[in-house]
C-alpha positions as CSV (number, residue, x, y, z in Angstrom):
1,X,0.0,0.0,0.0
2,X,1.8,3.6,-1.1
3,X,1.8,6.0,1.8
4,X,-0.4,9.1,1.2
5,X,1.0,12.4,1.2
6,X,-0.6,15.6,3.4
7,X,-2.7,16.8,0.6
8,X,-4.0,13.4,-0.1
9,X,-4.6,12.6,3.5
10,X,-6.6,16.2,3.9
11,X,-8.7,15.8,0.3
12,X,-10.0,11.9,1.8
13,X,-11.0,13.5,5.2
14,X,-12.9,15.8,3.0
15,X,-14.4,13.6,1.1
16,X,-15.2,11.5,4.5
17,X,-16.8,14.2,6.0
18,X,-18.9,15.3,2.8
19,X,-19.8,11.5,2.4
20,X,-21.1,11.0,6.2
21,X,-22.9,14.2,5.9
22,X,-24.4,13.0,2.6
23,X,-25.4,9.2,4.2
24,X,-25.3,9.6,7.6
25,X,-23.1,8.0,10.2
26,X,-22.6,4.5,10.2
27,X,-24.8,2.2,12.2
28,X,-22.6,0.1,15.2
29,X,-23.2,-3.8,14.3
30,X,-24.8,-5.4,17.0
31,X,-22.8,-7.9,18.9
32,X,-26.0,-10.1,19.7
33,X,-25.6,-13.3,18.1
34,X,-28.6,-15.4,16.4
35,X,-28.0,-19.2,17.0
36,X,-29.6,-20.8,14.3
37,X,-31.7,-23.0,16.4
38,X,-34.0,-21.6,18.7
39,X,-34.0,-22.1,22.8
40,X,-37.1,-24.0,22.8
41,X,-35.9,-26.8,20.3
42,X,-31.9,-26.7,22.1
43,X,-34.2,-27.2,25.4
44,X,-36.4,-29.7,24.0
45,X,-33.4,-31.8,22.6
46,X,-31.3,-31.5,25.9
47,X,-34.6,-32.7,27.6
48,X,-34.7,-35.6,26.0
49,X,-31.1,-36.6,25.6
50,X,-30.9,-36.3,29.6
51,X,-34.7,-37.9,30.3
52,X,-33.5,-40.9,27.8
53,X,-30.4,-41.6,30.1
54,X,-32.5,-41.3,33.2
55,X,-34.4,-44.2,32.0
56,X,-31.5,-46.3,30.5
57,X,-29.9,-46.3,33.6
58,X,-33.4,-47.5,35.9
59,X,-33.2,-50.1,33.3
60,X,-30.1,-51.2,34.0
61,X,-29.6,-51.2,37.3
62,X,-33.3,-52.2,38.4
């Protein structure tokens, strides 16, 4: 990447400044994430994963 010279540096803050004022500032990404698999199915699964070993081992030992 060439380094910028002064003038350069001072016309692309200009144009920065003209091109916020034109769009508006930039919206902050949100840092929540989105699992792609709701809570209620991830509960429902972990339900019966752990309910399914209950009774596996009442089998077994009685």
């Amino acid at each position: 990447m060439a380094l910028q010279t002064p003038a350069q540096r001072k016309a692309n803050e200009k144009f920065a400044k003209r091109n916020e004022r034109k769009l508006g500032k930039p919206k902050t990404v949100s840092t929540k994430k989105e699992y792609p698999v709701s809570k209620t199915w991830i509960a429902l699964f972990c339900f019966l994963l752990i309910g399914g070993g209950v009774l596996e081992l009442l089998r077994i030992f009685f």
